[in-house]
C-alpha positions in Angstrom: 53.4 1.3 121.2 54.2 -0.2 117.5 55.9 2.0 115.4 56.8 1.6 111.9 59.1 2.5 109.1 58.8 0.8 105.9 57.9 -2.5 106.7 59.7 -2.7 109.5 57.6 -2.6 112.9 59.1 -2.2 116.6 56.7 -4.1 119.3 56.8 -4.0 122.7 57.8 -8.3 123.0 55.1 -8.4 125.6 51.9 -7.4 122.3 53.5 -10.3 120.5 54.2 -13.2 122.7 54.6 -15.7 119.8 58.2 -14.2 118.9 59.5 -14.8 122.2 61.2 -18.5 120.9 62.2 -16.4 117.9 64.3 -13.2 119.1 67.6 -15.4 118.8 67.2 -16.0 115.1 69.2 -12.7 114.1 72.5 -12.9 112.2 74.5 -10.7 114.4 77.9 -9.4 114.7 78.8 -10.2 118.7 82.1 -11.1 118.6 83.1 -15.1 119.2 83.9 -14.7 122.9 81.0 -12.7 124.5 78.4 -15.4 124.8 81.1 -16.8 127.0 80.5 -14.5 129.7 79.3 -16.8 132.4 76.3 -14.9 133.8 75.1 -13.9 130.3 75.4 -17.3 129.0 73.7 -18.7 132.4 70.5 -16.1 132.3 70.6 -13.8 129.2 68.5 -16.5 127.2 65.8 -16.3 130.0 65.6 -12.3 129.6 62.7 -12.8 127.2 60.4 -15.1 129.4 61.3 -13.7 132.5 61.2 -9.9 131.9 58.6 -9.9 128.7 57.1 -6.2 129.2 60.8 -4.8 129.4 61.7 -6.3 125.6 61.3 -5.2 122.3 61.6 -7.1 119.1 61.4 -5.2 115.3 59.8 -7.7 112.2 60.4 -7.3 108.8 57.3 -9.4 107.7 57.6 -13.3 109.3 61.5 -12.0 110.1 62.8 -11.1 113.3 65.6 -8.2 112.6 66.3 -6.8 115.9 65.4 -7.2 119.1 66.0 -5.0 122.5 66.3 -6.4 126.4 66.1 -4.8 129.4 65.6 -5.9 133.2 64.5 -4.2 136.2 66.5 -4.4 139.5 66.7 -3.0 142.8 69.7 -0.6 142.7 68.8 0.9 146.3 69.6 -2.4 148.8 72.9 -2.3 150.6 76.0 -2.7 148.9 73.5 -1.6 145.5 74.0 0.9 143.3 72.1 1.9 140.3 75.0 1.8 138.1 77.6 -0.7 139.6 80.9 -0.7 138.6 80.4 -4.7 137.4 78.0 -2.9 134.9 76.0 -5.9 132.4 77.5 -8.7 134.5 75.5 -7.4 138.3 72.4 -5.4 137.0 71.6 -8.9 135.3 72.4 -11.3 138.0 70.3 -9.0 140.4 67.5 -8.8 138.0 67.1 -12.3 138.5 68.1 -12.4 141.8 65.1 -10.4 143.1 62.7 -11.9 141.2 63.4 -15.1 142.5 63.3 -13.2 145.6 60.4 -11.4 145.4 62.0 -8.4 145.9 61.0 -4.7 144.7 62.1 -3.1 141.6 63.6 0.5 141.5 65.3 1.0 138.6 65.5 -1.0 134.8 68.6 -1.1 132.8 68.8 -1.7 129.2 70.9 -5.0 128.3 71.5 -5.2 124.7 70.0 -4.1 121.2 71.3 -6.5 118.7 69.8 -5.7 115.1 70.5 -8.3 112.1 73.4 -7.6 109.8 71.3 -7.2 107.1 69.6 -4.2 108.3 72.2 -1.9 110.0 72.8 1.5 108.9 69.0 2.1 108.7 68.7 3.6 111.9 67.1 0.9 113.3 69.5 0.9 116.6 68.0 4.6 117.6 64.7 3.6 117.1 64.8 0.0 119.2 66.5 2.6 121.7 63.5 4.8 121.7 61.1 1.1 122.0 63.2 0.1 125.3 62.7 3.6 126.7 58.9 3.6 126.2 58.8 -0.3 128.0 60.6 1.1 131.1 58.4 3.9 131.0 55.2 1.5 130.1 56.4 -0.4 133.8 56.5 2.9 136.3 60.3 4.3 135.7 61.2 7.5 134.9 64.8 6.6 133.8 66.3 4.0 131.8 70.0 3.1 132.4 72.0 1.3 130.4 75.7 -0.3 130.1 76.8 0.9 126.6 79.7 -1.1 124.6 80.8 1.9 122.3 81.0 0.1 119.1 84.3 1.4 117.9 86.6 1.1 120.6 87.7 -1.9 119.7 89.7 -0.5 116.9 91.5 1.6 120.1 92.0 -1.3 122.7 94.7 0.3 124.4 92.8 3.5 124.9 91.8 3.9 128.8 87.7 3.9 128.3 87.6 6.9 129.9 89.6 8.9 127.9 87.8 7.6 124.8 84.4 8.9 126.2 85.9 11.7 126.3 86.7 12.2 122.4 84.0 14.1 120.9 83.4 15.7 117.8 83.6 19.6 116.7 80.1 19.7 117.2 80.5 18.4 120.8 79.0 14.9 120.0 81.1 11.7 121.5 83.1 10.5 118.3 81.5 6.4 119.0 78.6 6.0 116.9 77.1 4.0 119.2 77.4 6.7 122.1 76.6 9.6 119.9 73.4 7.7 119.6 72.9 7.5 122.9 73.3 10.8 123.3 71.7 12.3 120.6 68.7 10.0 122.1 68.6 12.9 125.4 70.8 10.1 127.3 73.5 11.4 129.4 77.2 9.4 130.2 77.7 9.3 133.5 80.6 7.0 134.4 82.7 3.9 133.4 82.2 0.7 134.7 85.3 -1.0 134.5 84.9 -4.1 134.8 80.7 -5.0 133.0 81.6 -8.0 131.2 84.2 -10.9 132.4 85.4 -13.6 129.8 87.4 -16.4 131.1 88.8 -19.2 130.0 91.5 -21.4 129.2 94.1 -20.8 126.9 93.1 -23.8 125.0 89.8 -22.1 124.9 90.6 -18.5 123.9 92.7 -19.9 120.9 89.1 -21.5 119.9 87.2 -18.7 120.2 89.8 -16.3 118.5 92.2 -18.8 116.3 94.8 -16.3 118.1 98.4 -18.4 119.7 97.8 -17.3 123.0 101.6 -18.7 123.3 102.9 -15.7 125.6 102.4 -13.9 129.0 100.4 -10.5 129.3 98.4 -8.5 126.8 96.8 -9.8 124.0 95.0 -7.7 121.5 91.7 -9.8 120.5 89.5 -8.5 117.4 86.3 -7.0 119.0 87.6 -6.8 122.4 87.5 -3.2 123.3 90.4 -3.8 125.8 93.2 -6.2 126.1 93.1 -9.8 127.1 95.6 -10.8 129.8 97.0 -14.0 129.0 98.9 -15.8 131.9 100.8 -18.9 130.6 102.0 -20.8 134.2 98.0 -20.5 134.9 97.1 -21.5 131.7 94.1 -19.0 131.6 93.6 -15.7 130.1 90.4 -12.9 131.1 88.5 -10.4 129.7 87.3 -7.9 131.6 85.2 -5.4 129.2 84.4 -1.7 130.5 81.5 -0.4 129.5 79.6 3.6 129.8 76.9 4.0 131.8 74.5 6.2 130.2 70.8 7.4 131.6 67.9 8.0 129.8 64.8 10.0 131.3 61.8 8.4 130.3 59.0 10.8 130.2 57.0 7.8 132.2 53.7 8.1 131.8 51.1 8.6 135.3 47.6 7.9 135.7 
């Protein structure tokens, strides 16, 4: 389904093949560090080939502003879960995994929605949400899950994730903006996953990506990082392990 507002129209990637080379060409705001995760960096940038009828992308005219990505997985095998504690970092690396394998599908889990710094605030983030719900549905599942980095907690990184989900407002709405539109989107938390996202790297390397010292031993608060990094100076490494929120979104897939 294309939908519109403005000039702005949300596509299902799969309508308009053409864009596929072109969904990278937004000015986002990801901090420095994350395309250092090493399974994002090794198969996020195949998402869009691989996985075509689970991505969205939103023009304004000839320019890409935002796109959404999602893959399917099997989240019933053993030692599988639909909503893995290793969050972003396992429901991609199985995505891949079984369709080199051949394997069946049984759930699809939204990745990102990254939407160009010149159009945020529009409300284009709830409506690429809505996009990615309709290509699950569009592809047989009746729930979309996805690994949700609340967009503020990175002004609290010392705040346990799960007691910042639990923050809401008077009106009983998570305080995040990013959760609350999740939520206001019929989506549901369910859990933490502790540990979606891994950065690591040496020290030498963090004080690239950062332009932070890195010059002593344990935590270091990093701007963006919505926890901690622990910096180990006799190892001469430092990690980043990111929690995320799993949240689930029903559908409404279509049948017959």
């Amino acid at each position: 389904m294309t939908t519109a507002h403005d000039a702005i129209l949300i596509t299902p990637l799969a309508e308009r093949p053409a864009l596929i080379p072109r969904v990278y060409e937004i000015d986002d705001t990801w901090p420095a560090f994350v395309p250092h995760d090493l399974v994002g960096s090794a198969l996020l940038g195949l998402v869009v080939r691989e996985f075509t009828a689970y991505c969205v992308v939103a023009t304004d005219g000839d320019r890409v502003v935002a796109r959404g990505l999602a893959v399917p997985f099997d989240g019933t095998g053993e030692s599988r879960e639909e909503m893995p504690d290793q969050g972003w970092d396992r429901v991609l690396s199985w995505a891949f995994q079984d369709r080199w394998s051949g394997r069946s599908v049984t759930a699809a889990s939204a990745l990102e929605i990254t939407v160009d710094q010149a159009y945020l605030g529009r409300g284009l983030s709830y409506r690429m949400l809505e996009a990615l719900r309709d290509a699950a549905a569009g592809q047989g599942h009746d729930a979309l899950v996805a690994p949700v980095r609340p967009t503020a907690k990175h002004l609290h990184p010392g705040v346990p994730m799960a007691e910042y989900v639990g923050r809401l407002r008077e009106d009983g709405l998570p305080e995040d903006p990013w959760l609350r539109v999740h939520v206001r989107n019929g989506g549901t938390v369910e859990k933490v996953a502790p540990a979606s996202m891994t950065v690591s790297g040496s020290l030498a390397q963090w004080r690239e990506w950062t332009g932070l010292p890195f010059d002593r031993d344990g935590e270091t608060e990093v701007p963006g990082a919505l926890v901690p990094v622990r910096c180990e100076l006799a190892h001469d490494r430092a990690v980043y392990a990111e929690p995320n929120v799993w949240i689930r979104h029903r559908t409404g897939r279509r049948t017959g």
